[in-house]
C-alpha positions as CSV (number, residue, x, y, z in Angstrom):
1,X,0.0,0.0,0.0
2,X,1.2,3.1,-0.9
3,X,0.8,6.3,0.5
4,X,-0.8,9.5,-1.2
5,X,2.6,11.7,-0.8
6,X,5.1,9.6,-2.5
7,X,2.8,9.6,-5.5
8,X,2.6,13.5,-5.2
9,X,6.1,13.5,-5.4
10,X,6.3,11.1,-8.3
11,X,3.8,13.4,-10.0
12,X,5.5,16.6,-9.2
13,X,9.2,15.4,-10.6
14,X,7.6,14.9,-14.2
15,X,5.8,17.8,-14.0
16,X,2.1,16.1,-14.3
17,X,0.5,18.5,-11.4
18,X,1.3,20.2,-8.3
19,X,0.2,19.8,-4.9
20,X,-1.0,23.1,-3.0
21,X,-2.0,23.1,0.7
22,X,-5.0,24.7,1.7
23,X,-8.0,24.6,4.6
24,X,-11.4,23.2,3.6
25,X,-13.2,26.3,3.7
26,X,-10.3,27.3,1.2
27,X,-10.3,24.1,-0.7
28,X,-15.0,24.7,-1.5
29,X,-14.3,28.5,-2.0
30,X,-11.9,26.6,-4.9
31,X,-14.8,24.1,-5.4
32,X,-17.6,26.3,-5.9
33,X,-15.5,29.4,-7.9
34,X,-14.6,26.3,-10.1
35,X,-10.3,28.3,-10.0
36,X,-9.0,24.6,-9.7
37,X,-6.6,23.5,-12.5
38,X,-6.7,20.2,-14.0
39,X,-4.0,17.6,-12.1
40,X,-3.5,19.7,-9.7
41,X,-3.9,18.4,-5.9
42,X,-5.6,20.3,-3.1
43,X,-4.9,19.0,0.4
44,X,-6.0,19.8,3.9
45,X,-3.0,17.8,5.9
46,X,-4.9,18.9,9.2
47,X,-8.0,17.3,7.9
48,X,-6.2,14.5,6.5
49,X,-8.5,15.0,3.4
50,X,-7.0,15.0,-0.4
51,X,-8.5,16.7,-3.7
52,X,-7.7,17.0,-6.9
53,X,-8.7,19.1,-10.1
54,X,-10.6,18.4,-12.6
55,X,-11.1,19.9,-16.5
56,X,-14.5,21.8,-14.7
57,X,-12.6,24.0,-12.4
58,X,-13.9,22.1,-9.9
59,X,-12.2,19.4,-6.8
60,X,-12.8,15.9,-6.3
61,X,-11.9,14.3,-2.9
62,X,-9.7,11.0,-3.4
63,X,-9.3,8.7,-0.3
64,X,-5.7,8.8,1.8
65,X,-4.6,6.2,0.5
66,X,-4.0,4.4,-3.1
67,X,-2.7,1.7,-4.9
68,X,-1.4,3.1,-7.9
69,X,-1.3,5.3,-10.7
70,X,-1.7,5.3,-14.3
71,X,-0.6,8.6,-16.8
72,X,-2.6,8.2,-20.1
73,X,-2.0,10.3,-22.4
74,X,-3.2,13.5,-20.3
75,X,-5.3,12.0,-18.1
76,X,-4.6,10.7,-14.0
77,X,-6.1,7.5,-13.1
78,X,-5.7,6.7,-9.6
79,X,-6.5,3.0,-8.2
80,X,-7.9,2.5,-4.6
81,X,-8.3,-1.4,-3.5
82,X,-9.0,-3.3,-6.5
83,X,-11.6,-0.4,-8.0
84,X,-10.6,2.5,-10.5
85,X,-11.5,6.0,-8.0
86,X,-10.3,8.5,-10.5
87,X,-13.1,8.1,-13.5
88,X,-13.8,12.3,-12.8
89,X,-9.6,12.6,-14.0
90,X,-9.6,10.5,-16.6
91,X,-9.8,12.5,-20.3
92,X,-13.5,10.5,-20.6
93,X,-16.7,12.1,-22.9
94,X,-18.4,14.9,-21.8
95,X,-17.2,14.8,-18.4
96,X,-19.5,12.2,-16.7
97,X,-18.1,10.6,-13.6
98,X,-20.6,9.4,-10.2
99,X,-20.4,10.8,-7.0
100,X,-21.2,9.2,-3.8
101,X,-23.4,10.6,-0.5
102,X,-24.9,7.7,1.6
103,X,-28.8,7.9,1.4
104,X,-28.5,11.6,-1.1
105,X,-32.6,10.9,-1.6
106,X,-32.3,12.8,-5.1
107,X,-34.2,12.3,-7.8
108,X,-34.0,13.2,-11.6
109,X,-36.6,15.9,-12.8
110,X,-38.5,14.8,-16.2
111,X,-36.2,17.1,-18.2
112,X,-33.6,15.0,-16.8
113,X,-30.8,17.3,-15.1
114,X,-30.8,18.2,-11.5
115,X,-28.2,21.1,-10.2
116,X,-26.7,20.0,-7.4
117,X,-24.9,22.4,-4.7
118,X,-21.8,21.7,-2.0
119,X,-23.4,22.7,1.4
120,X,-20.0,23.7,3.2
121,X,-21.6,23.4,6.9
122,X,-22.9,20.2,6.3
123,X,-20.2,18.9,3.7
124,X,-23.2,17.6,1.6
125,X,-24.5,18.2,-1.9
126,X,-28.2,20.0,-1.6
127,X,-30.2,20.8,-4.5
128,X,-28.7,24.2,-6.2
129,X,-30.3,27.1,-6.0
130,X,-29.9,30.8,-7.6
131,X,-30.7,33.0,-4.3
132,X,-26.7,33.3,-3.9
133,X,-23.5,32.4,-5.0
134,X,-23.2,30.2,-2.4
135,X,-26.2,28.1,-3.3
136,X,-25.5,27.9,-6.7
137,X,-24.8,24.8,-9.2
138,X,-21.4,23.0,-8.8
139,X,-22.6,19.9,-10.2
140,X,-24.9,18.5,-12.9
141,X,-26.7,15.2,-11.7
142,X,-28.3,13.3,-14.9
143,X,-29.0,10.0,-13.3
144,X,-29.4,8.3,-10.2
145,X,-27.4,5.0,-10.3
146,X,-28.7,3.7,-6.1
147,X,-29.3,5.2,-2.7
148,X,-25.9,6.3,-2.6
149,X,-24.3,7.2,-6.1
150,X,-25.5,9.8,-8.5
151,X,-24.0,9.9,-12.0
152,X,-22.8,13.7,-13.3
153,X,-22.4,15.8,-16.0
154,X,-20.7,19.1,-16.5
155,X,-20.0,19.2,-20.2
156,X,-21.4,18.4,-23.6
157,X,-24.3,16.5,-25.6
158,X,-26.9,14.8,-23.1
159,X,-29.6,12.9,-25.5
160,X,-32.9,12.4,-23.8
161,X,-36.1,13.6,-24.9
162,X,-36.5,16.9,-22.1
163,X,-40.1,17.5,-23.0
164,X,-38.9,21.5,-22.8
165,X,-39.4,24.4,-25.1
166,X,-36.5,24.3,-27.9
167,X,-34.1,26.7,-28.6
168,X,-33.9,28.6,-25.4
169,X,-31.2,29.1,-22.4
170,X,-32.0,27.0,-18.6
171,X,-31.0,29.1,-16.2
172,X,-31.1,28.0,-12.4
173,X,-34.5,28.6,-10.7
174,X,-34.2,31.5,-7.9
175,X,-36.7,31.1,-5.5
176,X,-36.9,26.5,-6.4
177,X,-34.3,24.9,-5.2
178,X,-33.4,22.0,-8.2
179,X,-35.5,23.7,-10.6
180,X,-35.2,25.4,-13.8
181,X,-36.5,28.2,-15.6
182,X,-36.3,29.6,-19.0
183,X,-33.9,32.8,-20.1
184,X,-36.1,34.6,-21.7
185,X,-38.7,34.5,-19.2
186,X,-36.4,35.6,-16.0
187,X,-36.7,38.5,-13.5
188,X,-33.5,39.2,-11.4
189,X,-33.4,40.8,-8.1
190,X,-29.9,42.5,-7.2
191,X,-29.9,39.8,-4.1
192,X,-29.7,36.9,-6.6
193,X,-27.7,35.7,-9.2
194,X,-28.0,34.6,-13.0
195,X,-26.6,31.4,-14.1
196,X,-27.0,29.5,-17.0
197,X,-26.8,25.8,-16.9
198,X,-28.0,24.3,-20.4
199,X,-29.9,24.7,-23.7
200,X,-32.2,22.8,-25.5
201,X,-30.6,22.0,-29.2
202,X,-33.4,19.6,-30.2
203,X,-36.4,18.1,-28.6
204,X,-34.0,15.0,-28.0
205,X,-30.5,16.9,-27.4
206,X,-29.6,19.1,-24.6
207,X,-26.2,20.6,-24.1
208,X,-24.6,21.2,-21.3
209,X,-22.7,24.5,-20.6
210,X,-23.2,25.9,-17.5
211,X,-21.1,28.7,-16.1
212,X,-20.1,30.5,-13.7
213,X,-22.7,32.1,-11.7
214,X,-23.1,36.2,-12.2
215,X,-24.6,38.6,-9.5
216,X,-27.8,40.6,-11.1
217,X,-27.7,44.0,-11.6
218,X,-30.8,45.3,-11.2
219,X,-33.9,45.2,-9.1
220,X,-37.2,44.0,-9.0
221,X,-38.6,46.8,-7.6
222,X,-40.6,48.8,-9.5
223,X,-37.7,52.1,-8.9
224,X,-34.4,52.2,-10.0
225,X,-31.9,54.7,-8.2
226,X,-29.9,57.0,-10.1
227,X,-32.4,59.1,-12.7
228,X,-36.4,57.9,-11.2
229,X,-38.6,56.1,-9.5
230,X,-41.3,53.8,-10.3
231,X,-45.2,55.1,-10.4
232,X,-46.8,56.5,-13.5
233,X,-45.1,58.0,-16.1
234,X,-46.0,60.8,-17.9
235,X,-46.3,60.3,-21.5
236,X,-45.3,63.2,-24.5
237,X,-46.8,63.5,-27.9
238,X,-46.0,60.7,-30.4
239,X,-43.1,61.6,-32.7
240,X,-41.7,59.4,-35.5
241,X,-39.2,61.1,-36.4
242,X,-37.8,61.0,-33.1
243,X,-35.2,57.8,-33.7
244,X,-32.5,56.2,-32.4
245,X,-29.3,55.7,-34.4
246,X,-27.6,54.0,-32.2
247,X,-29.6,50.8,-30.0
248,X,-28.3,48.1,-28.4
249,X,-30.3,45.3,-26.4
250,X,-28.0,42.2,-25.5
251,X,-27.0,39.7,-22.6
252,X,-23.4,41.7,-22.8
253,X,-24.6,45.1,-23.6
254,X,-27.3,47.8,-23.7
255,X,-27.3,51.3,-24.8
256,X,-29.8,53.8,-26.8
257,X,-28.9,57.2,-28.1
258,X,-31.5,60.1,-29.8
259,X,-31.3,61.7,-32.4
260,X,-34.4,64.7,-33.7
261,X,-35.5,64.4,-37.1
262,X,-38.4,66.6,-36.7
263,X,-37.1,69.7,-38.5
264,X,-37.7,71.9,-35.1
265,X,-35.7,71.9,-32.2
266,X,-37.3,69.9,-29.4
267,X,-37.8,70.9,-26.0
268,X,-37.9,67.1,-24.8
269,X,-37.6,63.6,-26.1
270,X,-38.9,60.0,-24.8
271,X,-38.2,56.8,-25.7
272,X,-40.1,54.1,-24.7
273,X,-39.0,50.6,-24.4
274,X,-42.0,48.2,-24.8
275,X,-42.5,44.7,-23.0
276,X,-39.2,43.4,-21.9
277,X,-37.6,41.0,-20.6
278,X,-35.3,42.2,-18.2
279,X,-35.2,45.1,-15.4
280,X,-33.2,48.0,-15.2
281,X,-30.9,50.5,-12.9
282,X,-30.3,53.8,-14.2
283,X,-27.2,54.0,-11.8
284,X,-25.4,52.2,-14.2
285,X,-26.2,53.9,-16.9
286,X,-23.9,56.4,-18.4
287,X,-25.0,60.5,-19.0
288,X,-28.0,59.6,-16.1
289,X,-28.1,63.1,-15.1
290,X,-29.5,64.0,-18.9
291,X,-32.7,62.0,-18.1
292,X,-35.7,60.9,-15.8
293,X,-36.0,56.9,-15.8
294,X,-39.5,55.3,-14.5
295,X,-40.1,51.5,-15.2
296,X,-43.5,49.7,-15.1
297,X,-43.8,46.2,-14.2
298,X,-47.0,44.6,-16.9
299,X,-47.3,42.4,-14.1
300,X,-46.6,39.2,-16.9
301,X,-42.9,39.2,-16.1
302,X,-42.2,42.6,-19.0
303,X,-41.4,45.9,-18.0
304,X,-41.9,49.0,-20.1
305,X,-38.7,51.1,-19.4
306,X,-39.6,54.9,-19.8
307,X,-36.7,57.5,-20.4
308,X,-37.6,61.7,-20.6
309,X,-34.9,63.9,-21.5
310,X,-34.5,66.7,-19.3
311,X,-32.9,69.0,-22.0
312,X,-33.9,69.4,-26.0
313,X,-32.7,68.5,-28.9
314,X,-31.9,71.0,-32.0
315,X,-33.0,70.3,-35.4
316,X,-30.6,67.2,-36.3
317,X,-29.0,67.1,-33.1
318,X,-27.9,63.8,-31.4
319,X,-28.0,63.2,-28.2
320,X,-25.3,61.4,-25.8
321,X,-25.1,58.0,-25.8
322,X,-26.7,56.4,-22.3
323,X,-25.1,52.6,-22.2
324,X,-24.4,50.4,-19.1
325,X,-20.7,51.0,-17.9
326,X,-18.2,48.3,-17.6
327,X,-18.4,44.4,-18.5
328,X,-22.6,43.9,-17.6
329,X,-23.6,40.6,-18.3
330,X,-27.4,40.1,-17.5
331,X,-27.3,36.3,-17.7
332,X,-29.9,36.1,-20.4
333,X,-30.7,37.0,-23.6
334,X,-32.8,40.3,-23.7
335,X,-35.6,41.2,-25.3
336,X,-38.1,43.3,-25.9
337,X,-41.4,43.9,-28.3
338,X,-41.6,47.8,-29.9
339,X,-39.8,51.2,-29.1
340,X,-42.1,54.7,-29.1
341,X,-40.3,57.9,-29.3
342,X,-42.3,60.7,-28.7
343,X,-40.9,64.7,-27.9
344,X,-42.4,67.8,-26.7
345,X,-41.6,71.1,-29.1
């Protein structure tokens, strides 16, 4: 029987992985941030409890003691007793690999994925949910294989037939923990985060690519700070020939500008954003001291976004451009169904 740090060393002198000493909190801050590098190992000597990396960013506990160990190609296969303990480090399709809890009492939802989460107080995986980074999915449970092993899934093509709506983003559910819920149909309070876990290529083909999970940036009241406040707008005079020439209304980025067509000068302009998807806070919007901001909730999971100018326009003139500052990502796709653009002479 040999020992875990004599094969360490081995590892380490031909440069296969290094080995990094941490606590456990340290090691499931790793765990959940998914920083770990492939090969590497994690240890808590204190603890006497051993990890290593995997290709998900993630650790996987190995016992404290093996038998041997394999280099294939690029992969680690570790032996423990007579059985192979290492499938999660070998270079395997799509990253499937079981995990054990004694009595876990999961099951698999119809649409055949269940996120699972690494409770840190009670060093057990819970269902995931998307109320906090904390809560959120580590691992990818597709099938249950007994009382005590789960098989998992962090990567790639999962054929089953989902019975969801095709074409569309899974992010994890917010307020269910285990459940699901469609991209374009999310709301995201600044205490929760966004994170996407698969999508539905076919009615028979999911893939798997979730990632890492990203703090929402605006609110669900019905205010946003910074430029107005929720209630009833007050709406100006249609004007078509009001436009924007610049409008931008993606997961990565959002921006409008104005520009006055009308042949006058303008004493006021309004655009309008029409039944969408997603929430806003004017905070983060750049040039928010050039305009009021007052967003009502439809009450069917849209929000019409209303923006007043608090300055005019001259005949021709454009106005700033108001985009979100810095890297945003909402964490869905965004959408939304018309713009108006009305003025006041």
């Amino acid at each position: 029987m040999r020992y875990l740090i004599p094969i360490i060393c081995l590892l380490s002198c031909v440069n296969i992985s290094f080995s990094q000493y941490y606590n456990l909190s340290q090691i499931n801050i790793i765990n959940s941030n998914k920083t770990a590098y492939e090969g590497d190992f994690y240890m808590d000597t204190i603890a006497k409890r051993y990890f290593i990396g995997v290709t998900t960013g993630e650790v996987v506990e190995i016992g404290v003691e093996v038998d041997s160990v394999k280099v294939i190609n690029d992969s680690i296969v570790i032996y423990q007793g007579s059985g192979k303990v290492s499938t999660p480090f070998s270079a395997q399709a799509d990253n499937q690999f079981d995990i054990t809890q004694t009595s876990h009492g999961f099951t698999i939802p119809s649409w055949g994925i269940l996120p699972l989460s690494y409770n840190t107080t009670s060093n057990l995986y819970v269902a995931a949910q998307g109320d906090n980074t904390i809560n959120s999915a580590s691992l990818l449970a597709i099938s249950i294989k007994n009382a005590n092993t789960l098989t998992i899934q962090n990567t790639g093509y999962l054929d089953l037939t989902h019975g969801l709506d095709i074409g569309y983003w899974w992010l994890l559910d917010r307020i269910n923990p285990g459940q699901i819920m469609r991209s374009d149909t999310a709301s995201c309070d600044t205490n929760e985060i966004s994170q996407t876990l698969f999508f539905t290529a076919t009615a028979n083909k999911i893939l798997i690519q979730p990632e890492q999970p990203i703090a929402c940036l605006q609110s669900a009241a019905n205010s946003s700070p910074g430029g107005g406040t929720g209630g009833t707008p007050t709406t100006l005079a249609a004007c078509p020939s009001v436009i924007s020439t610049f409008f931008n209304e993606q997961q990565y980025s959002w921006g409008f500008n104005i520009q006055n067509n009308t042949g006058s000068p303008i004493s006021q302009w309004q655009l309008i954003i029409n039944n969408a998807n997603y929430q806003l806070n004017s905070a983060n919007i750049s040039n928010n001291n050039q305009f009021t901001y007052v967003e009502v909730n439809n009450g069917n999971g849209t929000y019409n976004h209303y923006f007043t100018s608090t300055g005019g326009l001259a005949s021709g003139g454009t106005s700033s451009n108001y985009q979100y500052a810095g890297g945003v990502n909402f964490g869905f796709s965004l959408t939304s169904v018309s713009k108006t653009y009305n003025c006041s002479p």
